[in-house]
C-alpha positions as CSV (number, residue, x, y, z in Angstrom):
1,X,90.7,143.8,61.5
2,X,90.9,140.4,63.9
3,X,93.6,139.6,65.0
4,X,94.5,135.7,65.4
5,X,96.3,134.5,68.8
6,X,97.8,131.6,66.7
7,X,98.9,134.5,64.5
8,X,103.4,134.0,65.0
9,X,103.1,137.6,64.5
10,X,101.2,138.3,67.7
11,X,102.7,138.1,71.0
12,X,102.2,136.1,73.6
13,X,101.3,136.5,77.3
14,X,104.3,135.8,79.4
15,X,103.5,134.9,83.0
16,X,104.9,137.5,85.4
17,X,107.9,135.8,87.6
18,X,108.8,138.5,90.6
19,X,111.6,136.1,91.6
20,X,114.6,138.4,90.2
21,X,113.1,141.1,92.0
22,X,112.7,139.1,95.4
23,X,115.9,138.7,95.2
24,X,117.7,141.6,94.6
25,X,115.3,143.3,97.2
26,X,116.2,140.7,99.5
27,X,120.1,141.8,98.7
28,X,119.3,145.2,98.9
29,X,117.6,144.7,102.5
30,X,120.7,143.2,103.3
31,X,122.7,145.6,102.1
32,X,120.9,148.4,104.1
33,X,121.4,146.8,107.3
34,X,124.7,145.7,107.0
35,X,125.5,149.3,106.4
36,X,123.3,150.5,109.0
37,X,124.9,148.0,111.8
38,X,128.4,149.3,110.7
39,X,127.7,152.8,111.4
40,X,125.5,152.5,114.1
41,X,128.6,150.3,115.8
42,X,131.1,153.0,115.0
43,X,129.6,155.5,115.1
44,X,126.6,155.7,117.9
45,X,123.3,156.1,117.1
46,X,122.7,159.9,116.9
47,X,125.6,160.5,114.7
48,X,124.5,158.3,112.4
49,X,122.3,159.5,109.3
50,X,119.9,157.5,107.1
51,X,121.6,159.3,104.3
52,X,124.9,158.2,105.3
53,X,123.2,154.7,105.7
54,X,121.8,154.9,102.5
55,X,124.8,156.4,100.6
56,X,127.2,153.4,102.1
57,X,124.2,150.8,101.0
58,X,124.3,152.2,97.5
59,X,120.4,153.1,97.4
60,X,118.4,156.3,97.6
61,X,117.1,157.8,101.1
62,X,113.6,157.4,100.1
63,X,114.5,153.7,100.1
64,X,115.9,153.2,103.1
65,X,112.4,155.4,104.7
66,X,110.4,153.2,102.5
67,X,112.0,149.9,103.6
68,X,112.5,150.2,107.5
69,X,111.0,153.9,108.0
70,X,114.1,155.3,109.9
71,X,116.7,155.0,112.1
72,X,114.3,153.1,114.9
73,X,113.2,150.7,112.5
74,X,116.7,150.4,111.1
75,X,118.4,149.1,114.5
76,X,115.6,146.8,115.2
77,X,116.1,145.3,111.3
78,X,119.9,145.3,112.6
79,X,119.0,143.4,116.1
80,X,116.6,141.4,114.1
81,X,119.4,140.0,111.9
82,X,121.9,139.8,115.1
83,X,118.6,137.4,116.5
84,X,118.6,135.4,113.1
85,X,122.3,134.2,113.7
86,X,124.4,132.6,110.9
87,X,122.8,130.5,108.0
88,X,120.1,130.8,105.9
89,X,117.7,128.9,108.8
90,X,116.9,131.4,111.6
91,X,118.5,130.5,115.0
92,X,115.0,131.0,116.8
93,X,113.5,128.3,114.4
94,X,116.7,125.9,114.9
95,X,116.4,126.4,118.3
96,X,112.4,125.0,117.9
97,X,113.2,122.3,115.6
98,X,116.0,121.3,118.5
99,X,114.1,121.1,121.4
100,X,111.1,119.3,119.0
101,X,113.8,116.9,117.8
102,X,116.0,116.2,120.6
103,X,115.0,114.0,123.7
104,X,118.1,114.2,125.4
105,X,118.2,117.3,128.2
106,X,121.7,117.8,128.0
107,X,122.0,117.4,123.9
108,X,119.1,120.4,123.9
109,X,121.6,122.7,126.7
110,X,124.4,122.0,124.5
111,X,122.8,123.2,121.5
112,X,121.2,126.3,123.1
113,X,125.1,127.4,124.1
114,X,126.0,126.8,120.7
115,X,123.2,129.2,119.3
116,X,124.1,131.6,122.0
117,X,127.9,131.4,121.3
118,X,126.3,132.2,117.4
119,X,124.1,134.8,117.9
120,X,125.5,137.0,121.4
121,X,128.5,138.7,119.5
122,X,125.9,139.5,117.1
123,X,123.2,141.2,119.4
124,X,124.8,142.3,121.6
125,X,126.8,145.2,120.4
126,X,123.3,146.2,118.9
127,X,121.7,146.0,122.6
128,X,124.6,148.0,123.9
129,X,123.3,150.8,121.5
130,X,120.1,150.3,122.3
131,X,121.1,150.7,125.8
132,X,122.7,153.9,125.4
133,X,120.5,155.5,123.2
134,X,117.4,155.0,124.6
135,X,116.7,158.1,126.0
136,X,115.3,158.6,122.7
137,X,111.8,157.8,122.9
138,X,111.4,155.7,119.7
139,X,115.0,154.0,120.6
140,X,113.5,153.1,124.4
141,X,110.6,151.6,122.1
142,X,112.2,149.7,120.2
143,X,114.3,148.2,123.2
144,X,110.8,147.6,124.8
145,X,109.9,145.3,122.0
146,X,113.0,143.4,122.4
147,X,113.3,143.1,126.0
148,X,109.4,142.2,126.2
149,X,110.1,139.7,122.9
150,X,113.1,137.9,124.9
């Protein structure tokens, strides 16, 4: 028995779209360090838990391992988003696009203090921690990265 693709009986191919799933990935990678930047903030970095991280996030521990593969990689995803600023445009790449932009020395000062201004209260709490908890050797690696990176 053949079957005919013009058949209405048959179904068709659909294309796959992933687009639904970026997105609620990109929400739940939100999520996780949004929760993870709380506690780490209030409550230090070793009495924080990934399952506490995880619970608050509303996703499984296996996740959050999966996605950032601990509590190292989860404060650098948290100083990584302090870095991006505010807005959907990262302030490293604003920052670029100014100083390709602008010809005017002072304009490009003035707009590094306002990306400053944007993205210090956001890091810095996050270095802070870093700061203190580095005597953890994956912590002091971390911190590395960043300070090398700036």
């Amino acid at each position: 028995m053949s079957m005919d693709r013009n058949d209405p009986g048959v179904k068709r191919k659909r294309r796959y779209d992933s687009r639904r799933r970026e997105v609620r990935a990109r929400a739940t990678r939100r999520a996780v360090v949004a929760a993870a930047r709380a506690q780490f903030l209030s409550n230090g970095y070793a009495a924080t838990t990934v399952a506490s991280i995880a619970s608050s996030a509303g996703v499984s521990v296996e996740t959050v391992y999966k996605s950032f593969g601990g509590k190292p990689g989860l404060v650098s995803a948290v100083a990584d988003a302090g870095l991006a600023g505010a807005g959907p445009v990262p302030a490293e790449v604003r920052s670029d696009e100014l100083q390709r932009v602008e010809t005017d020395p002072r304009a490009i000062v003035r707009g590094w203090g306002t990306l400053a201004a944007e993205v210090a209260p956001r890091v810095c709490p996050t270095l802070l921690l870093l700061r203190d908890a580095s005597s953890d050797p994956e912590v002091a690696h971390v911190r590395g990265k960043l300070d090398s990176a700036r």
